[in-house]
C-alpha positions, -999 to 999 in steps of 0.1 A, spaced: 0 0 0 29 21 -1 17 58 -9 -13 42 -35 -39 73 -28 -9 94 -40 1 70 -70 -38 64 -77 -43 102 -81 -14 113 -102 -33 82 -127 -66 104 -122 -48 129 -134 -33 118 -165 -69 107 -174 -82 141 -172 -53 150 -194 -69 129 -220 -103 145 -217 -88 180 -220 -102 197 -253 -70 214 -259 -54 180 -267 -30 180 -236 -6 152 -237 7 133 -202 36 122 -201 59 106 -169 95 97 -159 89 77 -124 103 95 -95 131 73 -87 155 90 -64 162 67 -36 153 73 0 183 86 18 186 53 33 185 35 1 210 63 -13 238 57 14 239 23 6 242 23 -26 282 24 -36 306 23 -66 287 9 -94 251 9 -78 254 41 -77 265 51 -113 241 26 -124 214 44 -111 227 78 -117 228 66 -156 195 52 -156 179 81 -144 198 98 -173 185 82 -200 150 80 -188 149 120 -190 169 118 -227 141 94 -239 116 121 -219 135 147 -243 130 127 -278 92 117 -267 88 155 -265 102 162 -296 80 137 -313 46 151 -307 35 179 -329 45 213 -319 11 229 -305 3 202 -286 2 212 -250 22 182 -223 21 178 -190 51 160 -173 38 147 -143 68 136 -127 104 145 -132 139 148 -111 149 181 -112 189 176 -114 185 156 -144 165 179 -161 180 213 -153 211 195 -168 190 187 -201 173 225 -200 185 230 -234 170 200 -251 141 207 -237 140 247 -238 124 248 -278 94 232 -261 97 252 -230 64 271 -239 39 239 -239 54 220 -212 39 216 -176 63 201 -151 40 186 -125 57 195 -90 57 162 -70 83 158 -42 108 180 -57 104 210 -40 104 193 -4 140 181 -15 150 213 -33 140 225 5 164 203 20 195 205 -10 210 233 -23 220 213 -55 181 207 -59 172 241 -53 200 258 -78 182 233 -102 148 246 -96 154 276 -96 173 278 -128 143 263 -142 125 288 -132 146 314 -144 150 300 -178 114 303 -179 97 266 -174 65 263 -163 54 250 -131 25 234 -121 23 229 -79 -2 209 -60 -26 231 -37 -6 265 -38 23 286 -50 22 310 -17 49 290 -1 75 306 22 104 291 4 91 301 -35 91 336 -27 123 332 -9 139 318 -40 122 346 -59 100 321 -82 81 342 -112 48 327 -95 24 337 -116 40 319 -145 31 290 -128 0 270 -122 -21 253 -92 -38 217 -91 -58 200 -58 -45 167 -54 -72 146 -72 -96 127 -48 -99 91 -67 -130 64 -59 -147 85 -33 -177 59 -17 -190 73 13 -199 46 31 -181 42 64 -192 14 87 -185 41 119 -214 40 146 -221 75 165 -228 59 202 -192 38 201 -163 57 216 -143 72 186 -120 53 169 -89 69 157 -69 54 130 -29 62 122 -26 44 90 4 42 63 38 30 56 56 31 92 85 54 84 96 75 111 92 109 96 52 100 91 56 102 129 34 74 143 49 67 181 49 103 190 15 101 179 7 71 195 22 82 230 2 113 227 -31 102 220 -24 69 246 -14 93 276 -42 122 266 -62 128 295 -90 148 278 -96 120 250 -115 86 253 -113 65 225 -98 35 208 -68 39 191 -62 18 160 -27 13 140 -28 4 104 7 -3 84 14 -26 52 52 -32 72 37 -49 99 75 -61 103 91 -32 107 62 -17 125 70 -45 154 108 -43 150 113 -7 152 85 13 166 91 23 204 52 20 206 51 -14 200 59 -22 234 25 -7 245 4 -26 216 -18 -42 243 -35 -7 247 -44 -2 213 -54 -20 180 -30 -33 152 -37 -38 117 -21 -53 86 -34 -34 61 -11 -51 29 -46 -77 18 -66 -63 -9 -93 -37 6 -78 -40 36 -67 -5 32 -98 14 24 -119 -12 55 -92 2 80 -103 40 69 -136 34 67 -141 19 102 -120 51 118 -138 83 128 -108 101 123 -77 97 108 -47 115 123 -16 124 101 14 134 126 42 140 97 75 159 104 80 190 86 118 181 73 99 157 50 65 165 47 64 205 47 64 208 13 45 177 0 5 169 -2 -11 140 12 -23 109 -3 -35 96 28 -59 130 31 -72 124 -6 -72 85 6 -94 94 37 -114 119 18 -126 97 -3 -137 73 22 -156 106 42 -131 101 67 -119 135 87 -82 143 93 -63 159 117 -30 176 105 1 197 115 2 232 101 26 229 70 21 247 43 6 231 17 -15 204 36 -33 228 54 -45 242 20 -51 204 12 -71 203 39 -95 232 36 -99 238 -1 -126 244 -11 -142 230 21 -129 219 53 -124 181 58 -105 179 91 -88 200 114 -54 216 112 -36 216 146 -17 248 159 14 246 170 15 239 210 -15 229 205 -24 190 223 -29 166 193 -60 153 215 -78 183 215 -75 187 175 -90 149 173 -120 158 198 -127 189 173 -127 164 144 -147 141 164 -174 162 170 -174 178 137 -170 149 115 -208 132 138 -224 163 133 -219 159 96 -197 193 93 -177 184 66 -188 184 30 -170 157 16 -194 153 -16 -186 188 -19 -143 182 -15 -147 154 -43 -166 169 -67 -138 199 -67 -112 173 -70 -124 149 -93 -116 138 -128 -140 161 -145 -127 192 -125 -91 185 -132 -100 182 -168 -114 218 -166 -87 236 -146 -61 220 -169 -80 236 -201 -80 268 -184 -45 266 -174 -29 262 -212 -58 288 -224 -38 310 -206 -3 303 -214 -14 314 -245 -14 282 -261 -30 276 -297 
């Protein structure tokens, strides 16, 4: 289940590429730069190997380009920015019909100053970006980005059903679901909402690493006070957010800051409220173009952000019908026409 709402609605959106009446074109080169961890442990040839693979994927990105006519519109939807700020002037003819689909690279041009010198010289040489859920980011205007060059998408919300199996009388149950990693921040979570005072519920734990989860997590030693999960068996994802009354996403700025959630669209679709940390783009995630959880201020006790939820989410506050419909297929199909009609393209 590793990161599938995300994967599942950057699919959604290449098929609203293909509905678009301006002809756009999507096309992709899979994000494939390592985890850090994967990164230092890859040495000598393993890591030229890699370095050359992700080479040739953007030179065959390049010549794909080049090969459909010249007024058609593309969206990249995923990219590394090294590799192509080193290519810019293959791709700089085209440089006028090209969308480059912001995914994780500006969380790591946040944290690399070789990323950032590449974005930002893609920016100066006068790409076009298109960012999930806003440009108004700290670090863009920092960087001095020509934002209104560049475009805006909500992360699509894919197979919304709202049909949770949650019961009003029960004490709430509140899920932290995902790949266990430790910058999704599950044990601090777990501690939290365990020792909370103010918050009576029953706390569930749903991870597809159910290995690691028990090998590693500092929690695990207190897994006789809450529920565990193994959420790797077909639908036993979407059962483990559908059961939840809340869903609580406790991610660390150093990786997440920058980044939307799949797990929000995920929950979303499933009618499911969320309670967040305040970074900057999931908090627009979150409340555009209606709330659908609760975005906790800092100092603020996670328990009392997940009794806000709570109450909202059984007194039917949140419009998720309303969320979808904005983030849907159709919608995406719509903003992307709009986009290229003004870039000016034919």
């Amino acid at each position: 289940m590793k990161e599938i709402g995300y994967h599942r609605s950057l699919d959604l959106l290449s098929a609203a590429t293909a509905q678009t009446r301006c002809g756009m074109h999507c096309l992709a080169v899979p994000l494939s730069a390592p985890g850090e961890g994967t990164w230092d442990r890859l040495r000598g040839r393993a890591r030229w190997a890699h370095q050359h693979f992700v080479w040739r994927q953007h030179l065959g990105l390049a010549a794909r380009v080049a090969a459909l006519p010249r007024r058609t519109p593309i969206l990249v939807r995923e990219f590394s920015t090294l590799p192509l700020a080193l290519l810019a002037a293959r791709f700089w003819p085209d440089r006028n019909r090209l969308f480059f689909l912001v995914n994780h690279n500006l969380q790591w041009a946040a944290r690399s100053s070789a990323e950032r010198l590449g974005l930002t010289f893609l920016d100066r040489m006068g790409f076009r970006f298109i960012f999930f859920e806003t440009v108004e980011i700290d670090v863009l205007k920092r960087w001095r980005f020509h934002l209104r060059r560049h475009g805006v998408l909500p992360l699509p919300v894919s197979d919304a059903r709202f049909d949770p199996a949650r019961n009003a009388g029960d004490p709430p149950r509140i899920g932290l679901v995902g790949q266990y990693r430790q910058e999704k921040g599950m044990d601090p979570a777990i501690f939290n909402l365990l020792d909370a005072r103010d918050l009576s519920c029953r706390l569930r734990v749903g991870v597809p690493n159910l290995d690691e989860f028990c090998r590693f997590s500092p929690a695990y030693a207190r897994r006789g006070e809450y529920e565990i999960a193994d959420t790797r068996a077909p639908g036993a994802f979407r059962k483990f957010l559908e059961e939840c009354d809340v869903i609580v996403l406790n991610y660390e700025a150093s990786a997440y800051a920058y980044r939307p959630s799949g797990l929000m669209a995920d929950a979303a679709g499933c009618g499911v409220p969320v309670v967040i940390p305040n970074l900057p783009v999931q908090r627009v995630q979150v409340r555009t173009p209606v709330p659908i959880g609760e975005v906790r201020a800092a100092g603020e006790p996670l328990s009392t952000a997940v009794i806000r939820a709570v109450a909202a989410g059984r007194a039917r506050r949140y419009d998720f019908a309303a969320y979808a419909r904005a983030r849907s297929q159709d919608a995406l199909t719509r903003i992307l026409d709009a986009r290229v009609a003004e870039a000016g393209i034919p």
